[in-house]
mmJSON file of the N, C-alpha and C atoms, coordinates in Angstrom:
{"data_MODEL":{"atom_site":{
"group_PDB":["ATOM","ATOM","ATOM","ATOM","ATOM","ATOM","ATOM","ATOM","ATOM","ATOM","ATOM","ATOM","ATOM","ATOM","ATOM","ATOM","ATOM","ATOM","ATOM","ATOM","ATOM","ATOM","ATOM","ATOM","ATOM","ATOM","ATOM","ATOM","ATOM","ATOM","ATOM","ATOM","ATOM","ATOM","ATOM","ATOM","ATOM","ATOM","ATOM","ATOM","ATOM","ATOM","ATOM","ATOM","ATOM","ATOM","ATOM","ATOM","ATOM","ATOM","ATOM","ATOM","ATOM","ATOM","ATOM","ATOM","ATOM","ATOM","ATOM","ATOM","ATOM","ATOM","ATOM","ATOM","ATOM","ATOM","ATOM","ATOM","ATOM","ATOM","ATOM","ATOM","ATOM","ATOM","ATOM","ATOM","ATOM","ATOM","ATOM","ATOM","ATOM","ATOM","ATOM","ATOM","ATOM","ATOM","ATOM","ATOM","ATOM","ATOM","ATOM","ATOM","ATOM","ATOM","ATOM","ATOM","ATOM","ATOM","ATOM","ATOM","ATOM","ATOM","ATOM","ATOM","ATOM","ATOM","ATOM","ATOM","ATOM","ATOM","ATOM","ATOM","ATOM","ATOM","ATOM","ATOM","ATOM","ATOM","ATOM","ATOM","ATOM","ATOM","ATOM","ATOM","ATOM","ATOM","ATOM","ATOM","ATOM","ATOM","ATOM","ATOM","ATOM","ATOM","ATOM","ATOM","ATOM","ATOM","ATOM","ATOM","ATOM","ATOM","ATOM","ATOM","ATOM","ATOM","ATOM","ATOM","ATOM","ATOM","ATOM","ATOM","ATOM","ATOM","ATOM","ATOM","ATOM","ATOM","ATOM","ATOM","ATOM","ATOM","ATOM","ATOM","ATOM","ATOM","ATOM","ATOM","ATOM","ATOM","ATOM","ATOM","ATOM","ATOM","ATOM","ATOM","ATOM","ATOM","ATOM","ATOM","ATOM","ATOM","ATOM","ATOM","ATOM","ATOM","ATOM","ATOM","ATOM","ATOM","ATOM","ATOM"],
"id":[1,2,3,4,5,6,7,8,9,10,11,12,13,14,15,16,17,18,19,20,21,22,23,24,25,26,27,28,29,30,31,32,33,34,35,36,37,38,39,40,41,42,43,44,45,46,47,48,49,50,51,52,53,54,55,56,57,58,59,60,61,62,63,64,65,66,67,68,69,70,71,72,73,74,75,76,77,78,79,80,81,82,83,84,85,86,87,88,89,90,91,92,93,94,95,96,97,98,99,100,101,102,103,104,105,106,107,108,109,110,111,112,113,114,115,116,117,118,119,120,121,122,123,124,125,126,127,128,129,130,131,132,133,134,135,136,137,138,139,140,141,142,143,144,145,146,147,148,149,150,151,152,153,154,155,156,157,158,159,160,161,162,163,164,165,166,167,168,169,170,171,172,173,174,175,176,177,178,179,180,181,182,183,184,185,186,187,188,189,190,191,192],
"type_symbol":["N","C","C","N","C","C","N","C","C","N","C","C","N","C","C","N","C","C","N","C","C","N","C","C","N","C","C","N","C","C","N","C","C","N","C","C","N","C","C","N","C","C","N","C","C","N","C","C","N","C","C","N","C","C","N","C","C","N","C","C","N","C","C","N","C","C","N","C","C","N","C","C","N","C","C","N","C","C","N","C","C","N","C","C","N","C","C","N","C","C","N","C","C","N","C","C","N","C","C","N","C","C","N","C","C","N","C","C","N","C","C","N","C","C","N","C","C","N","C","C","N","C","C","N","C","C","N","C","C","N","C","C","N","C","C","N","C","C","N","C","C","N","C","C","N","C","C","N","C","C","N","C","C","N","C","C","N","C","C","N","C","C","N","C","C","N","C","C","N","C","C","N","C","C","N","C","C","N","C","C","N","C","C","N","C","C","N","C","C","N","C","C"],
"label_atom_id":["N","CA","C","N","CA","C","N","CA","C","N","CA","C","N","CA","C","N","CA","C","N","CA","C","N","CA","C","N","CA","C","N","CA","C","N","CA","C","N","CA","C","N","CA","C","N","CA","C","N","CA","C","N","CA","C","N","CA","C","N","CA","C","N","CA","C","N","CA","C","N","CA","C","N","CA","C","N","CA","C","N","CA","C","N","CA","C","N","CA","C","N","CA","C","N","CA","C","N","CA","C","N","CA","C","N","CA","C","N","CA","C","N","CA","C","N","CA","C","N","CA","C","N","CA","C","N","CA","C","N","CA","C","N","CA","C","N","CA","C","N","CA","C","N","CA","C","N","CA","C","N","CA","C","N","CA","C","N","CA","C","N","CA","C","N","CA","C","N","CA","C","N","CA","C","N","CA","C","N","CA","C","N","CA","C","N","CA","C","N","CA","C","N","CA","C","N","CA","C","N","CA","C","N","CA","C","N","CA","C","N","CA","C","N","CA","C","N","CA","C","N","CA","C"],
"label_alt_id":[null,null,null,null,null,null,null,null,null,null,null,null,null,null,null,null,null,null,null,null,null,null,null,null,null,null,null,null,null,null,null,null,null,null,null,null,null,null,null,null,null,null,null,null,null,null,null,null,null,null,null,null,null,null,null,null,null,null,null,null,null,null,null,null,null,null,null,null,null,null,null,null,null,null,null,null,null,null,null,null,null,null,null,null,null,null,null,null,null,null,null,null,null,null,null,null,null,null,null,null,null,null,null,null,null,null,null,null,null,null,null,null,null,null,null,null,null,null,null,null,null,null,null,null,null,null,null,null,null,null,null,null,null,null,null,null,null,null,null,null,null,null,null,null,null,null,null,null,null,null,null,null,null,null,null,null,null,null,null,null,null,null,null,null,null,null,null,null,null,null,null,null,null,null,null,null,null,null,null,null,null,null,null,null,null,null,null,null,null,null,null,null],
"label_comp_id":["UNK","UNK","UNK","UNK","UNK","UNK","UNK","UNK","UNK","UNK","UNK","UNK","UNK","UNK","UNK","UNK","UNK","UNK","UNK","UNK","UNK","UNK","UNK","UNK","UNK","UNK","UNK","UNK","UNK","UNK","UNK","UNK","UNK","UNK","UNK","UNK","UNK","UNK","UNK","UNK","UNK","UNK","UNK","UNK","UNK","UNK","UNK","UNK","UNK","UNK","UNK","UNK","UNK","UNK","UNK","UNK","UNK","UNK","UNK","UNK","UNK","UNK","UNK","UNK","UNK","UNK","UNK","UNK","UNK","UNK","UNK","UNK","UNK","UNK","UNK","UNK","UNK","UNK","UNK","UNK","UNK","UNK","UNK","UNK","UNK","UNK","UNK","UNK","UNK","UNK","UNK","UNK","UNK","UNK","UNK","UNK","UNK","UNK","UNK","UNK","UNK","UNK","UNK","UNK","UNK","UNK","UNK","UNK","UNK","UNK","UNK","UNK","UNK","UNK","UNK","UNK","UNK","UNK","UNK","UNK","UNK","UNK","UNK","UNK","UNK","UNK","UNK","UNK","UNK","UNK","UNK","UNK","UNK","UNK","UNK","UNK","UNK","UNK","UNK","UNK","UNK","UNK","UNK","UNK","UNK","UNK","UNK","UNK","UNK","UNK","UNK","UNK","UNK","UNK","UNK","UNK","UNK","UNK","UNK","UNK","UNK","UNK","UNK","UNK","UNK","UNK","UNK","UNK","UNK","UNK","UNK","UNK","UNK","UNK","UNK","UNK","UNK","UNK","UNK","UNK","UNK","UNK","UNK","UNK","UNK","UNK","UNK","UNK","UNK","UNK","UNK","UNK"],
"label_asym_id":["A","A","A","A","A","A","A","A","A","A","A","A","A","A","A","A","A","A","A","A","A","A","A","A","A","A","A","A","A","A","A","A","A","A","A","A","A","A","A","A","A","A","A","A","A","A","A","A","A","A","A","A","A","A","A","A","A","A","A","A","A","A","A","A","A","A","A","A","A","A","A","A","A","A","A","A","A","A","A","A","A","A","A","A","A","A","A","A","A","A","A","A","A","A","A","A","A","A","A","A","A","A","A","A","A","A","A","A","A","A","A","A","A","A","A","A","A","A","A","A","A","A","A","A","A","A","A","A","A","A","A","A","A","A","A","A","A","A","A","A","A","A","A","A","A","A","A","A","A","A","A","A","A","A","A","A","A","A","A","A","A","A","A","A","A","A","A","A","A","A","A","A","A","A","A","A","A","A","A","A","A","A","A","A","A","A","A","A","A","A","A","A"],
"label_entity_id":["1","1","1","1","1","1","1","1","1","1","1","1","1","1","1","1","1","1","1","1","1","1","1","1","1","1","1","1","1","1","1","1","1","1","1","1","1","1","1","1","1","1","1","1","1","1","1","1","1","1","1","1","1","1","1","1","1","1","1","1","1","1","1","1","1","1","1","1","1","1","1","1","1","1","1","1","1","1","1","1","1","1","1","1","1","1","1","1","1","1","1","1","1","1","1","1","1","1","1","1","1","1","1","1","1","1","1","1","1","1","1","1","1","1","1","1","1","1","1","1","1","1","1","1","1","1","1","1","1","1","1","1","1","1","1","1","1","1","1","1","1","1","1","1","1","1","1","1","1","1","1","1","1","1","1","1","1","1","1","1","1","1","1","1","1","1","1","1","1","1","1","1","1","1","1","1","1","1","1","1","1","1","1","1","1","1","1","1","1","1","1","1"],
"label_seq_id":[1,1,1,2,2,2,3,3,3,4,4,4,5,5,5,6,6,6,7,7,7,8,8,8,9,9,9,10,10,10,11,11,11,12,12,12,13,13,13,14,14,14,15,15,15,16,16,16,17,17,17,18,18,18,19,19,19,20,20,20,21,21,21,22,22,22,23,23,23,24,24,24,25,25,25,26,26,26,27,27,27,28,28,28,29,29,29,30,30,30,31,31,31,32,32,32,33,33,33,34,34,34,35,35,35,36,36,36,37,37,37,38,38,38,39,39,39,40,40,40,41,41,41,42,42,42,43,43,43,44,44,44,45,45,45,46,46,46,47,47,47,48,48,48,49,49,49,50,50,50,51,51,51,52,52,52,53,53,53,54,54,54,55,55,55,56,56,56,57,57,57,58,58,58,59,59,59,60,60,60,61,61,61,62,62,62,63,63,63,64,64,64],
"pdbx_PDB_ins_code":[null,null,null,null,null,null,null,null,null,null,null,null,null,null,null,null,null,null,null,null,null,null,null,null,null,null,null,null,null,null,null,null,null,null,null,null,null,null,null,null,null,null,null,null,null,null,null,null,null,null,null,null,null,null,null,null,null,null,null,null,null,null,null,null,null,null,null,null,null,null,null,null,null,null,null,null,null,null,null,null,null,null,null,null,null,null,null,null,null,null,null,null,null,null,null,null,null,null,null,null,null,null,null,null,null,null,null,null,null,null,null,null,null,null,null,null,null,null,null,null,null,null,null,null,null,null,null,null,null,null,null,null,null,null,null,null,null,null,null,null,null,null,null,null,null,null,null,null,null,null,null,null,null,null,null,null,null,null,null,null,null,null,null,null,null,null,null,null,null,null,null,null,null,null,null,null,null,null,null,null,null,null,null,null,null,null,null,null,null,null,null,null],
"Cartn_x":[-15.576,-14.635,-14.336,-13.021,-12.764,-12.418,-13.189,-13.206,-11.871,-11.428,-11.136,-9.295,-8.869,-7.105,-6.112,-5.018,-3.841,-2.877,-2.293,-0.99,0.188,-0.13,1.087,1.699,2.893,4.092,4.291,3.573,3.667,2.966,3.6,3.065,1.87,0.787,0.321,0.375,1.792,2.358,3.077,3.386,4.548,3.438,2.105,0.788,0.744,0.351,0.048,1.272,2.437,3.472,3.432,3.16,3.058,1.72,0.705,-0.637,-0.663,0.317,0.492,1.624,2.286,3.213,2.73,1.661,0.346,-0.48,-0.805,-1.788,-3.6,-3.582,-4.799,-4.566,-6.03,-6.231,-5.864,-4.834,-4.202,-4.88,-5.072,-6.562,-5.363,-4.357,-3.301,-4.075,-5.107,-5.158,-5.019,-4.248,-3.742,-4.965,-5.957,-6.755,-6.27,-7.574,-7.511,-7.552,-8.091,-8.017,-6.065,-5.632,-4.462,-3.209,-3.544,-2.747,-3.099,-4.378,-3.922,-3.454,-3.394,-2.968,-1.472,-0.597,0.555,1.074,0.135,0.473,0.576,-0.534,-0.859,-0.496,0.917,1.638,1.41,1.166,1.182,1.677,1.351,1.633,3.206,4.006,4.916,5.984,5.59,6.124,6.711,5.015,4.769,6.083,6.168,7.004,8.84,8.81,10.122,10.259,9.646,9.706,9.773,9.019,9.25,10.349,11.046,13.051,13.213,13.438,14.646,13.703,13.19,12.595,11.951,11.615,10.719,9.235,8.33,6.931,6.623,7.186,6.154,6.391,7.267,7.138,5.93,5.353,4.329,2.407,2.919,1.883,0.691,-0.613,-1.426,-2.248,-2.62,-3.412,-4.852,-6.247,-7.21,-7.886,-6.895,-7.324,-8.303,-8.164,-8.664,-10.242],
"Cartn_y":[6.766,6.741,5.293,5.021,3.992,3.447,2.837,2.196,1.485,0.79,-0.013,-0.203,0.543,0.676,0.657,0.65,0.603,0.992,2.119,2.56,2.543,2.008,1.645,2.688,3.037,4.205,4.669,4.33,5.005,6.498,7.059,8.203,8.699,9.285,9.192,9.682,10.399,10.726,9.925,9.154,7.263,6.318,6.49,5.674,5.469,7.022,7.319,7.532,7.395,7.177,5.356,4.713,2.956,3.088,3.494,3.433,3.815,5.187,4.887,3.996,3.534,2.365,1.431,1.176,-0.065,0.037,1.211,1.512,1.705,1.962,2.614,3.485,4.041,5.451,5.683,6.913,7.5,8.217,7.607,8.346,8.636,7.684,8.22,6.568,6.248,5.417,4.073,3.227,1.585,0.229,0.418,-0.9,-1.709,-2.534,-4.241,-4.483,-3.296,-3.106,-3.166,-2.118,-1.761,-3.165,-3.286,-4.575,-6.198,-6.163,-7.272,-6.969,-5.656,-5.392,-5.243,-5.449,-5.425,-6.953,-7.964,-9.418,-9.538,-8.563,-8.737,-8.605,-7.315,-7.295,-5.948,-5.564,-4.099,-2.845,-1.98,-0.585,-0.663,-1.088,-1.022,-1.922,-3.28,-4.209,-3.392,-3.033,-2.356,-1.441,-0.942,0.586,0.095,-1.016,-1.4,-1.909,-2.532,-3.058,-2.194,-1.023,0.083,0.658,0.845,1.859,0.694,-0.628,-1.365,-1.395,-0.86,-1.214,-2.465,-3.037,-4.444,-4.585,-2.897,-2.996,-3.384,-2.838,-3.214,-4.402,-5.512,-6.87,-7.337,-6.652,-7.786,-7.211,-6.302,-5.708,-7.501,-7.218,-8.187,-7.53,-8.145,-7.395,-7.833,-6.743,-7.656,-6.981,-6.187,-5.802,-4.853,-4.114,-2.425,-3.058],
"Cartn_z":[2.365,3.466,3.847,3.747,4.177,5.996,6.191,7.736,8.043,7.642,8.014,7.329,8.6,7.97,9.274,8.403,9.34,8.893,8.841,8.672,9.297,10.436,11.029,11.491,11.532,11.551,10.313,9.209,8.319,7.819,6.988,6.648,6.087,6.054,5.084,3.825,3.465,2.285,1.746,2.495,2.055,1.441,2.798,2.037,0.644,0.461,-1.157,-1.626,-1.709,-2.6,-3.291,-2.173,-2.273,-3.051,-2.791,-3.596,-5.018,-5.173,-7.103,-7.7,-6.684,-7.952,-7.754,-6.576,-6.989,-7.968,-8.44,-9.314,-8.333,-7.102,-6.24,-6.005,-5.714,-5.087,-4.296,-4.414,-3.456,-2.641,-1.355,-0.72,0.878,0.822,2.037,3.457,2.567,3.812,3.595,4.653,3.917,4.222,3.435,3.632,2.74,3.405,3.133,1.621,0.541,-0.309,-1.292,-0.565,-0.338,0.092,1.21,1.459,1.207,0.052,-1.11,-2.3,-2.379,-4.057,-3.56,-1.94,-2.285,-1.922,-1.896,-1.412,-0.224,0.529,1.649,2.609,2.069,3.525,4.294,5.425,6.289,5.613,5.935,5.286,5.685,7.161,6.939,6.207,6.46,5.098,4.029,3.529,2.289,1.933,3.525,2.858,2.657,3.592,3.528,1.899,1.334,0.696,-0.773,-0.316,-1.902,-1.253,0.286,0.261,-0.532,-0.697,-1.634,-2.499,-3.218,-4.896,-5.076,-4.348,-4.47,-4.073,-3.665,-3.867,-5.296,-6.261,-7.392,-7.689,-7.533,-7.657,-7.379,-5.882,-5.733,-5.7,-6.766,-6.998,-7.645,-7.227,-7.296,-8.826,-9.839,-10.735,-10.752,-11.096,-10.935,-9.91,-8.562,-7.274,-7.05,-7.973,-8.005,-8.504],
"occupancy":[1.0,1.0,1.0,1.0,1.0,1.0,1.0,1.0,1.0,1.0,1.0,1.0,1.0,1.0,1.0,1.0,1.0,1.0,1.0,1.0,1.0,1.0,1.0,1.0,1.0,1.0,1.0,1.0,1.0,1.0,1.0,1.0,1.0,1.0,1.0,1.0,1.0,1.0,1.0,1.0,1.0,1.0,1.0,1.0,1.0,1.0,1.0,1.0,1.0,1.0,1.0,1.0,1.0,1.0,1.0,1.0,1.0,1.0,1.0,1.0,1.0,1.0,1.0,1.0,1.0,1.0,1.0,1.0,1.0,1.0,1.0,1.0,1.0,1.0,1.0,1.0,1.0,1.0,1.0,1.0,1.0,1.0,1.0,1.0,1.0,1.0,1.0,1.0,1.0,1.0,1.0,1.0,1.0,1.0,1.0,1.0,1.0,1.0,1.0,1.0,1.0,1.0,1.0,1.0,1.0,1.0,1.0,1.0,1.0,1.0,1.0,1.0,1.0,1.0,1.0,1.0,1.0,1.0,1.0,1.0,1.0,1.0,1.0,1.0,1.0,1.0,1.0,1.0,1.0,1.0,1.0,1.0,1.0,1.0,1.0,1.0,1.0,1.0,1.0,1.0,1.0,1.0,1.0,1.0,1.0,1.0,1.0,1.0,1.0,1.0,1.0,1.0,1.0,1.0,1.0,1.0,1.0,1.0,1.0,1.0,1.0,1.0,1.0,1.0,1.0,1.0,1.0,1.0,1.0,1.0,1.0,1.0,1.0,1.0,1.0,1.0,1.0,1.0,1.0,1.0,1.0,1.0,1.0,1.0,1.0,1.0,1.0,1.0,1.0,1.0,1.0,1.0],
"B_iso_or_equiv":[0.0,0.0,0.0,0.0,0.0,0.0,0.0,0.0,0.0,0.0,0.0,0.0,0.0,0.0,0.0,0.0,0.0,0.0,0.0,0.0,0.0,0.0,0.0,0.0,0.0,0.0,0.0,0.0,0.0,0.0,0.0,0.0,0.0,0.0,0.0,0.0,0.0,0.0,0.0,0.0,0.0,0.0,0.0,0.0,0.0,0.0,0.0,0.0,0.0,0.0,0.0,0.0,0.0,0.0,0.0,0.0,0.0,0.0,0.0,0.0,0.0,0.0,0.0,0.0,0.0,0.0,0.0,0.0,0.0,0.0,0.0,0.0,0.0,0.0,0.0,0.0,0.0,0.0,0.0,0.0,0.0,0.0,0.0,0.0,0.0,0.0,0.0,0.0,0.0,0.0,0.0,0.0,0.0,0.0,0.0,0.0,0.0,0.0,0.0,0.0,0.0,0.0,0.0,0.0,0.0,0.0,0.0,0.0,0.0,0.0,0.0,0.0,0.0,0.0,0.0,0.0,0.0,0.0,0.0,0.0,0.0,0.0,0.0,0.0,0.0,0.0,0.0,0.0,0.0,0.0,0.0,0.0,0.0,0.0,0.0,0.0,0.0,0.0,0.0,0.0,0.0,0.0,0.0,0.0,0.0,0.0,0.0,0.0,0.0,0.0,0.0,0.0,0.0,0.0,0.0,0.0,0.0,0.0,0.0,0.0,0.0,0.0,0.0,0.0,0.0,0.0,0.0,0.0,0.0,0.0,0.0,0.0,0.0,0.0,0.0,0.0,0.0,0.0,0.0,0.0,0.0,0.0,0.0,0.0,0.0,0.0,0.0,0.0,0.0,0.0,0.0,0.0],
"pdbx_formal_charge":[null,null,null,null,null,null,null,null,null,null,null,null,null,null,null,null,null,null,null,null,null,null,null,null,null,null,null,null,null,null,null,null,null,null,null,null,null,null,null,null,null,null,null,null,null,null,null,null,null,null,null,null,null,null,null,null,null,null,null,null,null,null,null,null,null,null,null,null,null,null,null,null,null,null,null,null,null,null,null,null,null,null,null,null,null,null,null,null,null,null,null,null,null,null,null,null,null,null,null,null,null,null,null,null,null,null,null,null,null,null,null,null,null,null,null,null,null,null,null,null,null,null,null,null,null,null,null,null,null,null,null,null,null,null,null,null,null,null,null,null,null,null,null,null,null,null,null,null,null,null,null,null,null,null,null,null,null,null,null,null,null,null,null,null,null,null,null,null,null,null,null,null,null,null,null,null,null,null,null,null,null,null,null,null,null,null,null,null,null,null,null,null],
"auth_seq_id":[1,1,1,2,2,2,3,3,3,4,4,4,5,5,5,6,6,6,7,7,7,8,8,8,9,9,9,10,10,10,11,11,11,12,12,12,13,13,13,14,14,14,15,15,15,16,16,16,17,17,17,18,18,18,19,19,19,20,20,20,21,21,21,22,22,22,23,23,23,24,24,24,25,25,25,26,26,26,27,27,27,28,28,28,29,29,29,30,30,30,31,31,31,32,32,32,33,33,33,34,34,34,35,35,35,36,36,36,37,37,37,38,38,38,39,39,39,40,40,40,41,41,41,42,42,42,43,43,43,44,44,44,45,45,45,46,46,46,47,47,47,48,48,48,49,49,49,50,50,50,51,51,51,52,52,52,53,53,53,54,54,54,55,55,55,56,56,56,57,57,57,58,58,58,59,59,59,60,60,60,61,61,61,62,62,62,63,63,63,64,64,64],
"auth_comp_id":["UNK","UNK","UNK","UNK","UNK","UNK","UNK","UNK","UNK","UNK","UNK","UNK","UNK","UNK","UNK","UNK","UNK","UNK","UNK","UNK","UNK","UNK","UNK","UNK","UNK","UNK","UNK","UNK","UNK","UNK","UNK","UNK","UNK","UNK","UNK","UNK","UNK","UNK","UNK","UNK","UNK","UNK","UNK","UNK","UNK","UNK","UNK","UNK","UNK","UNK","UNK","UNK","UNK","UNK","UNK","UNK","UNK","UNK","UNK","UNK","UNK","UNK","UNK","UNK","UNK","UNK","UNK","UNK","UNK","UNK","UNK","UNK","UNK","UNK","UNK","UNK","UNK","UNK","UNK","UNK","UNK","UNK","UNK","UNK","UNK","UNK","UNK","UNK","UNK","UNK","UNK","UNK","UNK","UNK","UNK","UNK","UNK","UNK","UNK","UNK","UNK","UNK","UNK","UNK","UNK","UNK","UNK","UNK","UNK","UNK","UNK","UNK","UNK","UNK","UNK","UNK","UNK","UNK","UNK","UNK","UNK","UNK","UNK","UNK","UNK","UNK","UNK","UNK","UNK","UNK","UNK","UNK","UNK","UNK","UNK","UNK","UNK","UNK","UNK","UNK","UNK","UNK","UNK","UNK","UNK","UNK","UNK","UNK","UNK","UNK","UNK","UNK","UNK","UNK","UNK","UNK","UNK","UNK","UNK","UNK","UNK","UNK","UNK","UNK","UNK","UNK","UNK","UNK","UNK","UNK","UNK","UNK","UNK","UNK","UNK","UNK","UNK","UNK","UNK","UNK","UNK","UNK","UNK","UNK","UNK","UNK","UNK","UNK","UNK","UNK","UNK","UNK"],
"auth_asym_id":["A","A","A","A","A","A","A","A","A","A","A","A","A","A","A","A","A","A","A","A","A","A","A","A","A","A","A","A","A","A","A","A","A","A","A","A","A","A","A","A","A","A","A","A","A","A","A","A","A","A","A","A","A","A","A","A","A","A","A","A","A","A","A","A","A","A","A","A","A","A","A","A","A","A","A","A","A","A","A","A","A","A","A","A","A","A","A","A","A","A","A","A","A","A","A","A","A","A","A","A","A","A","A","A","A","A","A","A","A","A","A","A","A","A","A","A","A","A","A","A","A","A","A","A","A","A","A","A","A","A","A","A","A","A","A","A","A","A","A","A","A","A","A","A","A","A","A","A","A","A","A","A","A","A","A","A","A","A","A","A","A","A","A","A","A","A","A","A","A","A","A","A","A","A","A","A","A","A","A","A","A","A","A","A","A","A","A","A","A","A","A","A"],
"auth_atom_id":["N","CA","C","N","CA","C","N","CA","C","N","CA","C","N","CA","C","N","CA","C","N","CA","C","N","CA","C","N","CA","C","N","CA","C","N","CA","C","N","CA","C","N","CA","C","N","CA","C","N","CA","C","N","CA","C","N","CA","C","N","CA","C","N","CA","C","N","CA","C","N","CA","C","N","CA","C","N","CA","C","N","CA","C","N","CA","C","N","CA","C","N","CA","C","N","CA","C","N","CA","C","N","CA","C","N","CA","C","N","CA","C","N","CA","C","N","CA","C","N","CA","C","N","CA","C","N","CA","C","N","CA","C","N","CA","C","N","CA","C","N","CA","C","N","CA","C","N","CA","C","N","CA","C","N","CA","C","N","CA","C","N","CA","C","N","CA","C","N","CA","C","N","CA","C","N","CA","C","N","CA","C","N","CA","C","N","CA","C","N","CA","C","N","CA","C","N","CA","C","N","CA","C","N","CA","C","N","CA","C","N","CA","C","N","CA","C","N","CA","C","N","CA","C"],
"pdbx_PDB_model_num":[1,1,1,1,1,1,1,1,1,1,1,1,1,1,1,1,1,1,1,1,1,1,1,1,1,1,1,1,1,1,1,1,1,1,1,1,1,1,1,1,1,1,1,1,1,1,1,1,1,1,1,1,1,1,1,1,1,1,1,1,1,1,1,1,1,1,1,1,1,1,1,1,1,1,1,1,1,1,1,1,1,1,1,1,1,1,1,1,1,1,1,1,1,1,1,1,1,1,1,1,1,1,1,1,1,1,1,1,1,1,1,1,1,1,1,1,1,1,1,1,1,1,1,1,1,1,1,1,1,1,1,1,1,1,1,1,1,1,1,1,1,1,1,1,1,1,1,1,1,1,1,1,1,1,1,1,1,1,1,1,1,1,1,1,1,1,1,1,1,1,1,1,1,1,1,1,1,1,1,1,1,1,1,1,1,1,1,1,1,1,1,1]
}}}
């Protein structure tokens, strides 16, 4: 179980949509894990950033 998250206003079905085109476990919750494998930005960043197609740019490799 992960402690330590923040989803923001986000979903936790948006979570885990951003978590497999990161390549993590889709567990629905956004850690610190989570928001370095997307360059460190917030679940909602995150989510803005996969509506225009530009999460997987900043996918981090190495993270998992």
């Amino acid at each position: 179980m992960k402690l330590n998250y923040d989803n923001g206003n986000v979903s936790t079905g948006n979570v885990m949509t951003m978590q497999r085109v990161l390549g993590l476990e889709e567990d629905g919750v956004w850690s610190d894990e989570d928001k370095r494998a997307a360059g460190n930005m917030t679940a909602l960043d995150a989510w803005k950033a996969y509506q225009t197609g530009q999460l997987s740019m900043y996918r981090s490799k190495g993270t998992v």
